[in-house]
Short mmCIF file of the C-alpha atoms (twelve columns), coordinates in Angstrom:
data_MODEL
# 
_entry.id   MODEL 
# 
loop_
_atom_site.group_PDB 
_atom_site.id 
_atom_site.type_symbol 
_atom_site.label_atom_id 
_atom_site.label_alt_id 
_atom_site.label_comp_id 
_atom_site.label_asym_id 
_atom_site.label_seq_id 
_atom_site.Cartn_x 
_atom_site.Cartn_y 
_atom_site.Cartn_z 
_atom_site.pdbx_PDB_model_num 
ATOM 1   C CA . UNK A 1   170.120 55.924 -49.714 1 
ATOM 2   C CA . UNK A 2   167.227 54.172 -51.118 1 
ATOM 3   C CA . UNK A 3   165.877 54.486 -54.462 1 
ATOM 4   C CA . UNK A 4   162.989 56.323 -53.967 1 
ATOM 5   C CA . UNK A 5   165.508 59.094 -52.146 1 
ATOM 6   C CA . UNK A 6   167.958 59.148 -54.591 1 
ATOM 7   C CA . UNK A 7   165.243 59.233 -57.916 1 
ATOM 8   C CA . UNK A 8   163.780 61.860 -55.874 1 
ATOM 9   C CA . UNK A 9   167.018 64.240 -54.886 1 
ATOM 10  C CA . UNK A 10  168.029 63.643 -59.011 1 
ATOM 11  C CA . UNK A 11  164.388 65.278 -59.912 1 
ATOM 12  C CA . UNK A 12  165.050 67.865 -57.524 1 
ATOM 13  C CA . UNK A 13  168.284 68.227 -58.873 1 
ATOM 14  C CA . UNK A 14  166.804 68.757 -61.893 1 
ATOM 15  C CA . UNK A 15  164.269 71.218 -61.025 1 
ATOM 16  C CA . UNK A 16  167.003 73.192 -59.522 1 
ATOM 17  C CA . UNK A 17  168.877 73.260 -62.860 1 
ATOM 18  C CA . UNK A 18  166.033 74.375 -64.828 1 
ATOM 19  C CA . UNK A 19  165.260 77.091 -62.458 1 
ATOM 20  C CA . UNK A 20  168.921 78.682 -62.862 1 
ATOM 21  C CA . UNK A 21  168.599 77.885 -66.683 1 
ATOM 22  C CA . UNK A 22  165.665 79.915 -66.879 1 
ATOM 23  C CA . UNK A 23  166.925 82.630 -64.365 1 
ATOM 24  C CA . UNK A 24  170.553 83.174 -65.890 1 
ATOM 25  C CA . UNK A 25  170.009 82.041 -69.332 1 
ATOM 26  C CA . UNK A 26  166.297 82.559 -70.639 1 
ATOM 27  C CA . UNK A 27  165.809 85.391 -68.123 1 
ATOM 28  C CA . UNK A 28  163.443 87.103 -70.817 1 
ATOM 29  C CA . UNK A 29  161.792 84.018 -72.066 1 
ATOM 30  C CA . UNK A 30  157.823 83.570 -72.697 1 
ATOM 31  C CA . UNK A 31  158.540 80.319 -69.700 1 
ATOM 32  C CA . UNK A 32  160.755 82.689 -67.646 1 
ATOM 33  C CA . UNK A 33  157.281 85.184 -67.613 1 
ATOM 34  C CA . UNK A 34  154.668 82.132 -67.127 1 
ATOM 35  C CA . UNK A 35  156.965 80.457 -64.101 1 
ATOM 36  C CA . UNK A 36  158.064 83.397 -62.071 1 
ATOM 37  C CA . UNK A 37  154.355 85.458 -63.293 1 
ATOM 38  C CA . UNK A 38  156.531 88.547 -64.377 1 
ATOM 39  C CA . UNK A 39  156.473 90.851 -67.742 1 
ATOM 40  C CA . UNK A 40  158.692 89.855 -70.419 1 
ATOM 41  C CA . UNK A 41  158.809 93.826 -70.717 1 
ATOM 42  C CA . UNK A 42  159.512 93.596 -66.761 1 
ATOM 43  C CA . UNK A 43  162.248 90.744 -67.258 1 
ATOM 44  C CA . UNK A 44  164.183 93.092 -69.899 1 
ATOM 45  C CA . UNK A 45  164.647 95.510 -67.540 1 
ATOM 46  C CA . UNK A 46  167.993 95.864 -66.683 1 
ATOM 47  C CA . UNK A 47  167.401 95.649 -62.937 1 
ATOM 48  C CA . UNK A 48  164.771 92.695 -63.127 1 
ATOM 49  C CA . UNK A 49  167.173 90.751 -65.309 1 
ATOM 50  C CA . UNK A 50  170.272 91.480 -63.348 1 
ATOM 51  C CA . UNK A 51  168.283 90.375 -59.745 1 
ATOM 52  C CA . UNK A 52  167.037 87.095 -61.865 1 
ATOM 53  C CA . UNK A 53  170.792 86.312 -62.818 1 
ATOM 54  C CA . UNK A 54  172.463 87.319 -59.550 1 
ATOM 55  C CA . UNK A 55  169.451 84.912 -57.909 1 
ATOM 56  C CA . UNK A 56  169.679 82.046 -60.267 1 
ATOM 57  C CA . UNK A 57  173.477 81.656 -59.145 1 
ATOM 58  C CA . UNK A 58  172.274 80.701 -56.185 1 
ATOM 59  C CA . UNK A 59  168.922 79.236 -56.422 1 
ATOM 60  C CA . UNK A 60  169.562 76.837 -59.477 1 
ATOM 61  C CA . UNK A 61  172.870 75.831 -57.099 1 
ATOM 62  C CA . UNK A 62  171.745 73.321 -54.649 1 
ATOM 63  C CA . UNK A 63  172.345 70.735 -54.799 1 
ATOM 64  C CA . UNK A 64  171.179 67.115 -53.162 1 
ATOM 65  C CA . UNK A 65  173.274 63.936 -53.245 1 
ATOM 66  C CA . UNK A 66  175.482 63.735 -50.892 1 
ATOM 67  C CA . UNK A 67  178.280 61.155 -51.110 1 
ATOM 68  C CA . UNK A 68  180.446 60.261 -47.598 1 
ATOM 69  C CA . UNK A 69  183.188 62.818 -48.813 1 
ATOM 70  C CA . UNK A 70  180.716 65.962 -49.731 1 
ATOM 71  C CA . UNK A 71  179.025 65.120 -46.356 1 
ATOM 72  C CA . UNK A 72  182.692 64.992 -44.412 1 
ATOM 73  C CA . UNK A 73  182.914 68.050 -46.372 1 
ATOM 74  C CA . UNK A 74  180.017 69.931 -45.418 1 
ATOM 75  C CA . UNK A 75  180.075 68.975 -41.792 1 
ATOM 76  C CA . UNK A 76  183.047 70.243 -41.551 1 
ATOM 77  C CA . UNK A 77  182.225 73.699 -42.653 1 
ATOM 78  C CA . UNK A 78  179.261 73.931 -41.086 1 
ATOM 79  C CA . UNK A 79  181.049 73.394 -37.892 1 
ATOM 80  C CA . UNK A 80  183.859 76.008 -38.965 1 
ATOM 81  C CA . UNK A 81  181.148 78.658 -39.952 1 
ATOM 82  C CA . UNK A 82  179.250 77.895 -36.709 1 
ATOM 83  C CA . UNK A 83  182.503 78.156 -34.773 1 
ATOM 84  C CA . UNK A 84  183.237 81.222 -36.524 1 
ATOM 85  C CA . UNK A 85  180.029 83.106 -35.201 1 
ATOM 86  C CA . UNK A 86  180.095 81.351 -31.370 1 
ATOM 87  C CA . UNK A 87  184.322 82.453 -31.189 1 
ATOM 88  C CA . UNK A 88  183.541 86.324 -32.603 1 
ATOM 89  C CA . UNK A 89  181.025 86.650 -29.449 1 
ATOM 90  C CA . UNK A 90  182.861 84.996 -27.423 1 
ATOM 91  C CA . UNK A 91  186.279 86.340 -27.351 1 
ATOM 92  C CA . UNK A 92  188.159 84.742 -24.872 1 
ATOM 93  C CA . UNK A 93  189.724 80.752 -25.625 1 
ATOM 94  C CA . UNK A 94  187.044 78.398 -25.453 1 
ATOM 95  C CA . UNK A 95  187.033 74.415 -25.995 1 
ATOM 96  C CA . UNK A 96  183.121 74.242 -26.346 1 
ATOM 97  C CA . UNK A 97  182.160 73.018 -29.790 1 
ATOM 98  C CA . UNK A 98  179.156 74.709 -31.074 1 
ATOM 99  C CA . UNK A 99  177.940 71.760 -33.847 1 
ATOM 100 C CA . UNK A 100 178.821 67.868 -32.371 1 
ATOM 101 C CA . UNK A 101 179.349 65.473 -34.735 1 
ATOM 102 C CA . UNK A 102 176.551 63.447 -33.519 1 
ATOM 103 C CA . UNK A 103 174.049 66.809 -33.643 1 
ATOM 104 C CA . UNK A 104 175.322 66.645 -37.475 1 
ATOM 105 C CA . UNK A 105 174.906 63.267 -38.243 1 
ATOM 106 C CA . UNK A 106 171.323 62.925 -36.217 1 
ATOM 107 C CA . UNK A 107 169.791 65.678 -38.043 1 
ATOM 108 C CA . UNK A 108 170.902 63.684 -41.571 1 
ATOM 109 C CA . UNK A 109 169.008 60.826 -39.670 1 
ATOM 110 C CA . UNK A 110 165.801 62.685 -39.139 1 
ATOM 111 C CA . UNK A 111 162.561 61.414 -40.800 1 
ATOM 112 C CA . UNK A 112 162.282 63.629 -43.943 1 
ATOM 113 C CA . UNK A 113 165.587 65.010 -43.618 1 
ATOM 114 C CA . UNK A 114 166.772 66.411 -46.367 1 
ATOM 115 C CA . UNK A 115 170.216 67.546 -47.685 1 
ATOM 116 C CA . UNK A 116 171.075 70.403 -49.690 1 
ATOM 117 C CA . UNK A 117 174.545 71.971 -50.792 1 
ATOM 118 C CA . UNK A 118 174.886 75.362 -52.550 1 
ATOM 119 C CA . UNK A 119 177.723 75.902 -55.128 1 
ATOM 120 C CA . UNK A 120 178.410 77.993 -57.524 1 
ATOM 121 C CA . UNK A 121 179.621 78.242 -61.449 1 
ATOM 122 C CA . UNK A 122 182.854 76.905 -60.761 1 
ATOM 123 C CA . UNK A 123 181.232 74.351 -58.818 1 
ATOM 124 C CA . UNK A 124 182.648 75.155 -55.499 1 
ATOM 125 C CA . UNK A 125 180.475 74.794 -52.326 1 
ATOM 126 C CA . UNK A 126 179.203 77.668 -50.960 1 
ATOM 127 C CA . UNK A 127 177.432 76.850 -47.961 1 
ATOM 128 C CA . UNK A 128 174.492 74.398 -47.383 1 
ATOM 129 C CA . UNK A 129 171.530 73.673 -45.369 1 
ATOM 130 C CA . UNK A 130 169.704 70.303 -43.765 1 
ATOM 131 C CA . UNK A 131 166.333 70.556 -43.248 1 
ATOM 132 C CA . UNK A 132 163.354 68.019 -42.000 1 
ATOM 133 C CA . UNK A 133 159.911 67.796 -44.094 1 
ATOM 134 C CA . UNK A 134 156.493 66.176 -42.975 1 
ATOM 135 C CA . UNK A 135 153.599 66.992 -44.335 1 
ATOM 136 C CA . UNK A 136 152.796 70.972 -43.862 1 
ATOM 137 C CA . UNK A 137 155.487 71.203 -41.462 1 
ATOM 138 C CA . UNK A 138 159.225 71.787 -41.767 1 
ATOM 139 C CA . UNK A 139 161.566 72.059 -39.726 1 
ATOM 140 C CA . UNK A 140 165.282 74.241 -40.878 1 
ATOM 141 C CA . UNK A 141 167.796 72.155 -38.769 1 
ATOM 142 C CA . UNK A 142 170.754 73.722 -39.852 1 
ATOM 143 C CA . UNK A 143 171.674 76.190 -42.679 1 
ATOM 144 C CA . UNK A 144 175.065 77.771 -43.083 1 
ATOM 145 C CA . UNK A 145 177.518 80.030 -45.625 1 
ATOM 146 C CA . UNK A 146 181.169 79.102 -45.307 1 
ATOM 147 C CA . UNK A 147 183.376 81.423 -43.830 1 
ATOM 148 C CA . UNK A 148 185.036 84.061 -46.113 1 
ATOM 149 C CA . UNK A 149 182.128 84.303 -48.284 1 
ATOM 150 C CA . UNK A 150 179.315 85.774 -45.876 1 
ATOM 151 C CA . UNK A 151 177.060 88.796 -45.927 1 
ATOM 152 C CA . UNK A 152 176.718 88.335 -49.876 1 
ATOM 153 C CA . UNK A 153 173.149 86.710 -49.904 1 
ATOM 154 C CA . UNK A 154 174.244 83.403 -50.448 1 
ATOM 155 C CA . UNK A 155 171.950 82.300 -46.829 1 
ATOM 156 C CA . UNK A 156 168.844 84.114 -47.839 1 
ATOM 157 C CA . UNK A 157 169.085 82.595 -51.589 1 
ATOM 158 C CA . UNK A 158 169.565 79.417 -50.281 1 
ATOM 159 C CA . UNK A 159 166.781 79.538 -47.866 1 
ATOM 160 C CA . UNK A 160 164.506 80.919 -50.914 1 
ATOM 161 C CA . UNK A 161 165.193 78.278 -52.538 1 
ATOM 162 C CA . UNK A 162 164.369 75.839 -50.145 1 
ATOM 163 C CA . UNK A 163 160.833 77.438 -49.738 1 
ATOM 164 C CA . UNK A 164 160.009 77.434 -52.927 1 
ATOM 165 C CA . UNK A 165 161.118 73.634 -53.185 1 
ATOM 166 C CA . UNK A 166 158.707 72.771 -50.803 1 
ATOM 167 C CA . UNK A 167 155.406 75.039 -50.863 1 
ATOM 168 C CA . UNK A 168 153.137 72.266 -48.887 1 
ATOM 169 C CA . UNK A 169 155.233 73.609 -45.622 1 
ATOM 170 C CA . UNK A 170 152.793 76.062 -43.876 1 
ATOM 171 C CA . UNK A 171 154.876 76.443 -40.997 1 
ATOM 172 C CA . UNK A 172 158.615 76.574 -41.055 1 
ATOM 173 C CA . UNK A 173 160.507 75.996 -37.493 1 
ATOM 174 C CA . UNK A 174 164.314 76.442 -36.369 1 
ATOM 175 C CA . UNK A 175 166.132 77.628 -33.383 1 
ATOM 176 C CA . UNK A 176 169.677 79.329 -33.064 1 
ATOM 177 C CA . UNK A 177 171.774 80.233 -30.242 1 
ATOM 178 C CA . UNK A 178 171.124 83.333 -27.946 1 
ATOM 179 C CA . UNK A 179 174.761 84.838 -28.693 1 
ATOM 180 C CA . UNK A 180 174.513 84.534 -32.625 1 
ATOM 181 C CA . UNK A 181 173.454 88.353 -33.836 1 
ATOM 182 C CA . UNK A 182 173.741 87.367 -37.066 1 
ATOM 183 C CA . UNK A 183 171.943 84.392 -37.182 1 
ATOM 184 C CA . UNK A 184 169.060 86.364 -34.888 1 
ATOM 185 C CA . UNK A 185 169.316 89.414 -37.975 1 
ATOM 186 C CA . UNK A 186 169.365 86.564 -40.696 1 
ATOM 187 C CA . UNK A 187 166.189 84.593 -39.491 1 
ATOM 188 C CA . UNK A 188 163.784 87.774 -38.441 1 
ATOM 189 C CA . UNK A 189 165.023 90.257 -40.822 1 
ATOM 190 C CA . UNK A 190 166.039 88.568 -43.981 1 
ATOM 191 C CA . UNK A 191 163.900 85.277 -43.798 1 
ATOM 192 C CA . UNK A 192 160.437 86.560 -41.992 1 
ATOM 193 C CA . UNK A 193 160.834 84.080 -39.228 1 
ATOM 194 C CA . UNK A 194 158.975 85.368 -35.951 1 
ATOM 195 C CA . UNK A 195 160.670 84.422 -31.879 1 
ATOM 196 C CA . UNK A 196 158.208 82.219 -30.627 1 
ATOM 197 C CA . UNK A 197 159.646 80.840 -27.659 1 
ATOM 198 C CA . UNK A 198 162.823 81.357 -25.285 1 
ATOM 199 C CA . UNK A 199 164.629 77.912 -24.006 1 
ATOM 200 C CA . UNK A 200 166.889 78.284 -20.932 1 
ATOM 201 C CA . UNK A 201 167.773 76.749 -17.968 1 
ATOM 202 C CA . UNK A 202 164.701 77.702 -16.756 1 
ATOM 203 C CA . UNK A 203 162.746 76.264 -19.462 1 
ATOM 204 C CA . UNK A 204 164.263 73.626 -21.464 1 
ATOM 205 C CA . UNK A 205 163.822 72.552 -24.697 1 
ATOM 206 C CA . UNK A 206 161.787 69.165 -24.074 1 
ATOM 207 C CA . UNK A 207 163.265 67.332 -27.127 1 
ATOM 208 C CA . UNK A 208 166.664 67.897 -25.635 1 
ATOM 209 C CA . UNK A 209 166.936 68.907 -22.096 1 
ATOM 210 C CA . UNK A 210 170.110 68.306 -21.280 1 
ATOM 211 C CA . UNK A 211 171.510 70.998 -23.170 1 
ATOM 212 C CA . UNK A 212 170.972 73.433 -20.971 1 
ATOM 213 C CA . UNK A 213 173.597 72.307 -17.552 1 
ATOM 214 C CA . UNK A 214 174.663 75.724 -18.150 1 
ATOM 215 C CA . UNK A 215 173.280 78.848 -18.539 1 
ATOM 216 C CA . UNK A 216 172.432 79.175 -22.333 1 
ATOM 217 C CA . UNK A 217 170.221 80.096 -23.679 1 
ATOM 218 C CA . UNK A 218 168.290 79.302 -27.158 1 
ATOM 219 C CA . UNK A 219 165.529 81.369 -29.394 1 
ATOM 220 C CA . UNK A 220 162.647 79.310 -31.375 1 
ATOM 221 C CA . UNK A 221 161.880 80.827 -34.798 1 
ATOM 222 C CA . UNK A 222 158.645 80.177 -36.801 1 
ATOM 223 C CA . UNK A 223 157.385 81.051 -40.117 1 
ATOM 224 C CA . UNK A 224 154.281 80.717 -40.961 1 
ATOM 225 C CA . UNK A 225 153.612 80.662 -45.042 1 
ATOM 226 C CA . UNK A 226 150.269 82.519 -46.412 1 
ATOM 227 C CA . UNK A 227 149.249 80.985 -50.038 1 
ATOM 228 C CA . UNK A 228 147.018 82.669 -51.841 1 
# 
């Protein structure tokens, strides 16, 4: 990691930590009101304050950095937690391995890839997410919540917090398996991503064909980010 990358992902880290300090600790503070543009009436509420706290868990969580054993770590997970949603489809035994190493590794790789790990206050990792960023477009490459701890808002919080770390991105792009509900829910309903496009064997992804020997199948999902 150069220096550049890492005095950047420590100033990220650090913008993370004052967002949670301001969302679970100074939740009705004067800069609380001027960052997030809400009340300080509106932030004493009880329901604005406890949304603020139960979101600062997770947004003031990621964290960047990744040393060889956090990355082991969090490849392995993702792969379990992608596993976990190909294997509750598909019912039957089945050797395929939904996330490669190498897929892993090359999206790390990517030209303004960027790592991020979610954890909480005991410091344990609760799921993570690898995106790409170039210019006014990003790219989500993978994002995932470790199994045993899903359907609690950890994905959406960690994908709002990855918008708001980078607001230059106009247009936000990821794909996901045909067979994955959830992830197909998650994306469209929960994240305000739109299906674009539909890659089969019948129309391949061109940036990598030879995925689809079989019959798969793969949805595109873009977002495209209004600023006022």
């Amino acid at each position: 990691m150069s220096t550049l990358t890492t005095v950047l992902a420590i100033l990220v880290a650090l913008e993370h930590l004052y967002i949670m300090f301001l969302e679970t600790i100074a939740t009705s503070s004067e800069s609380t009101s001027k960052v997030f543009s809400i009340s300080i009436d509106q932030l004493k509420s009880k329901t604005i304050s406890t949304l603020l706290k139960n979101q600062g868990v997770y947004n003031g969580l990621i964290a960047v950095l990744l040393r060889e054993a956090q990355t082991i770590a969090m490849k392995e997970e993702m792969q379990e937690a992608f596993q976990h949603g190909f294997e509750s489809y598909y019912k039957e035994d089945n050797q395929w391995q939904v996330l490669p190493d190498k897929d892993f590794y090359q999206s790390l790789e990517a030209e303004g890839a960027e790592a991020y790990e979610a954890v909480n206050e005991d410091g344990q990792r609760m799921g993570g997410a690898i995106i790409t960023a170039n210019g006014n477009m990003g790219e989500l490459a993978f994002l995932y919540v470790k199994v045993g701890v899903q359907s609690k808002g950890i994905g959406q919080s960690i994908w709002k917090a990855i918008e708001v770390l980078h607001p230059e991105i106009e247009v936000w792009e990821t794909c996901t398996p045909y067979f994955d509900r959830r992830n197909i829910h998650f994306y469209i309903n929960r994240c305000g991503f739109h299906a674009v496009e539909f890659f089969n064997e019948h129309h391949p992804d061109p940036n990598m064909p030879e995925q689809f020997d079989q019959e798969d199948g793969l949805f595109k999902f873009e977002k495209r980010i209004i600023h006022d």
